[in-house]
VOGU-3710 file (C-alpha; in Angstrom, 3 decimals, decimal comma):
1> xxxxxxxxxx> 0,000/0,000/0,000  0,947/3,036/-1,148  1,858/6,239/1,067  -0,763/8,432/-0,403  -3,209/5,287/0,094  -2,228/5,453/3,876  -2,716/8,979/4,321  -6,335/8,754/2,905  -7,214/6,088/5,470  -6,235/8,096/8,381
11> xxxxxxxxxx> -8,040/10,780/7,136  -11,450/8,951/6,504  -11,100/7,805/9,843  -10,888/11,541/11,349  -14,026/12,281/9,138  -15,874/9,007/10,130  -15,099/10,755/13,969  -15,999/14,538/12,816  -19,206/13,476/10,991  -20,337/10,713/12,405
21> xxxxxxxxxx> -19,663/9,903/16,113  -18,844/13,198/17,406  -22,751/14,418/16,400  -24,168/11,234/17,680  -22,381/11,846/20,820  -23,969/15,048/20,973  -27,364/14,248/19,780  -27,780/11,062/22,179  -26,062/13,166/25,071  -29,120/15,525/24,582
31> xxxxxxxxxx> -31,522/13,092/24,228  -30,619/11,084/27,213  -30,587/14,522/29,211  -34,487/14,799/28,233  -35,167/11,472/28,819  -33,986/11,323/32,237  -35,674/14,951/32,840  -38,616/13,304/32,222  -38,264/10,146/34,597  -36,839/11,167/37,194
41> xxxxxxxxxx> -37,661/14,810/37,584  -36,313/16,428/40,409  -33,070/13,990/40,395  -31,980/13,954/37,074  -29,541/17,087/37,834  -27,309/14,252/38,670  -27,077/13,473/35,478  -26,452/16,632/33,944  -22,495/16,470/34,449  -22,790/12,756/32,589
51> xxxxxxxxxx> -24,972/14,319/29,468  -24,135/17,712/29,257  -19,856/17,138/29,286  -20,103/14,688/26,640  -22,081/17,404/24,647  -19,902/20,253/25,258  -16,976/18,738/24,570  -18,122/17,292/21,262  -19,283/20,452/19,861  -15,969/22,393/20,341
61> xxxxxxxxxx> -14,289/19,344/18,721  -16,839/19,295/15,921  -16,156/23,043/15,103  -11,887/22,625/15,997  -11,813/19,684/13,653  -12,712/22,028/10,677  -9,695/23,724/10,230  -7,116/21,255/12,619  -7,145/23,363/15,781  -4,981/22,410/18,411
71> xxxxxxxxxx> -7,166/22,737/21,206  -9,766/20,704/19,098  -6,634/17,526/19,969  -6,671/18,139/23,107  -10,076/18,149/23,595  -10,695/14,933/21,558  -8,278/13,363/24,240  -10,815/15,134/27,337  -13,653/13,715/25,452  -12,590/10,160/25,251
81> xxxxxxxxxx> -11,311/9,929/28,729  -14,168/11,691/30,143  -16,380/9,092/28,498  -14,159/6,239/30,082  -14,656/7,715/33,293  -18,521/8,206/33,588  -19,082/5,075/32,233  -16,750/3,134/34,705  -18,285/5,245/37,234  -21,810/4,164/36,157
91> xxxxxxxxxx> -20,949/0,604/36,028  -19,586/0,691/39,719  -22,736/1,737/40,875  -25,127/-0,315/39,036  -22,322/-3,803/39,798  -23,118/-2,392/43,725  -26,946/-1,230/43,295  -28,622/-2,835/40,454  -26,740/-5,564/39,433  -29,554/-7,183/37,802
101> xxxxxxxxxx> -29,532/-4,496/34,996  -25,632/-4,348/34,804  -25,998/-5,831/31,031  -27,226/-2,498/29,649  -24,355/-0,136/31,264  -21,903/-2,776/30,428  -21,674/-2,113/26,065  -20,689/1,745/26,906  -18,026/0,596/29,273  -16,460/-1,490/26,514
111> xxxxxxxxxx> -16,901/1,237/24,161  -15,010/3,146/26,382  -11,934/0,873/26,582  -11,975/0,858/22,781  -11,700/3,941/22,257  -9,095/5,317/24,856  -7,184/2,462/23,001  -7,531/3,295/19,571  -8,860/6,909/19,060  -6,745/8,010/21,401
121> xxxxxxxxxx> -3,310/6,184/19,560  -4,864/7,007/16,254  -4,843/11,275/17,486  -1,455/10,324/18,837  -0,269/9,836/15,063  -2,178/12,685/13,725  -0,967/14,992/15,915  1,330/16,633/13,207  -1,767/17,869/11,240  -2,855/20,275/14,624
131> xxxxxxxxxx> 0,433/20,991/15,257  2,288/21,531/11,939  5,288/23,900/13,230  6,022/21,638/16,247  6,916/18,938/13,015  8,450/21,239/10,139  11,967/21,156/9,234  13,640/24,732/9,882  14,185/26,212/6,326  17,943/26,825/6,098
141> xxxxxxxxxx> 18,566/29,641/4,030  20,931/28,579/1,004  24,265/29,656/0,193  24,778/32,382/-2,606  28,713/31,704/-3,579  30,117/34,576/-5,498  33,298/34,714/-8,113  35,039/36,668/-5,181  33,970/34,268/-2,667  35,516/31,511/-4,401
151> xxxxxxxxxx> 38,790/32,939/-5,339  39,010/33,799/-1,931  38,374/30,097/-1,001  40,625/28,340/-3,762  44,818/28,780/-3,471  45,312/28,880/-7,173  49,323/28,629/-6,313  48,264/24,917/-5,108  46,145/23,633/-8,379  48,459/21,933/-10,860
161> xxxxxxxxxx> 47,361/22,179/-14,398  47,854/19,807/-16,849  50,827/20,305/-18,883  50,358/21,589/-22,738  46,340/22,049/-22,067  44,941/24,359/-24,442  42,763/25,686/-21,844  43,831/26,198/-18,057  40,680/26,222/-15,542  40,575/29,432/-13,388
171> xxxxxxxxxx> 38,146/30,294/-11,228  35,257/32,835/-12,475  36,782/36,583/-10,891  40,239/35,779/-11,322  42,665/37,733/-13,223  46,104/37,680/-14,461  48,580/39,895/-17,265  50,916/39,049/-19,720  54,348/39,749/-18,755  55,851/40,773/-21,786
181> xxxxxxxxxx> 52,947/43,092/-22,887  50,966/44,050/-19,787  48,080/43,171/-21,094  44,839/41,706/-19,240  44,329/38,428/-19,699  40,626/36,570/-20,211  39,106/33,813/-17,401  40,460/30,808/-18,818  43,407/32,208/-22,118  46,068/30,177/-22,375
191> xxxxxxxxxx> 47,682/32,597/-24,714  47,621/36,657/-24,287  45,408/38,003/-27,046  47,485/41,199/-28,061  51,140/39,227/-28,429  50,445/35,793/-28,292  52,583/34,800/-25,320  51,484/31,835/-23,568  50,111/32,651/-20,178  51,127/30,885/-16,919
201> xxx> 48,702/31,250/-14,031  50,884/29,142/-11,784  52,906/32,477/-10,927
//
């Protein structure tokens, strides 16, 4: 499998959380909130913390995950673990006071589990999409060599040019004159254009 095909994975699996669970987290948080309004009237402020957090937290994530805000990761992480925590807390005390009807608090539990196991590594993985200049390479700026900058940096006395070459490399900036005319001498002549005497650059 390919690297691209890798990437797209991990991303449908971020939108399968931003469109899909996240909402029904926050529509069945609401829903349960009514619900237990309803039955149990006075009481069911008890179970505003266990609706209501769920709901909160999912919104901000829904909006954060739209443009890969950082405090949408960490509140994916507060989400999940605040999940694991109600519902252990909720098993506890239906395993002490109803045990009979411990089989319908138990499938949230393992859901739960799950996903401080996997969401939680999977967010782990993605965290260089929220936090892109915690990941980034630092630019290095690159090196603009001049003529001057590498005569400077090359001891022409120390380069040994083939013997009888028609044409001796010199460095781009570099100059020389003919010694029996004074004249100025190209780059790379072997041989001074106004007399004809062969150059040496060795000297």
């Amino acid at each position: 499998m390919s690297n691209d095909s890798k990437n797209e994975v991990s991303i449908g699996f971020h939108k399968a959380i931003h469109f899909a669970i996240i909402p029904w987290i926050i529509v069945s948080s609401f829903i349960s909130l009514i619900i237990s309004f309803e039955q149990n009237g006075e009481y069911a402020f008890l179970d505003l913390i266990s609706f209501i957090g769920p709901s909160i937290l999912g919104v901000i994530c829904f909006i954060g995950f739209f443009g890969w805000k950082q405090y949408a990761w960490y509140t994916i992480h507060a989400l999940i673990w605040f999940l694991l925590i109600n519902n252990s807390v909720v098993f506890l005390v239906y395993l002490i006071a109803l045990p009979d009807a411990i089989a319908s608090v138990t499938p949230p539990l393992v859901y739960g589990i799950l996903g401080i196991t996997i969401v939680r590594k999977y967010y782990i993985r993605l965290k260089p999409r929220f936090f892109p200049e915690m990941y980034q390479p630092e630019m290095q700026q690159p090196q603009i060599i001049t003529s001057s900058v590498i005569s400077d940096q090359i001891n022409v006395d120390s380069i040994n040019y083939p013997a009888g070459s028609a044409m001796n490399y010199r460095p781009s900036g570099t100059i020389c004159f003919c010694r029996k005319c004074g004249e100025r001498a190209m780059n790379q002549a072997s041989f001074c254009t106004r007399c004809g005497t062969k150059l040496d650059w060795r000297t």
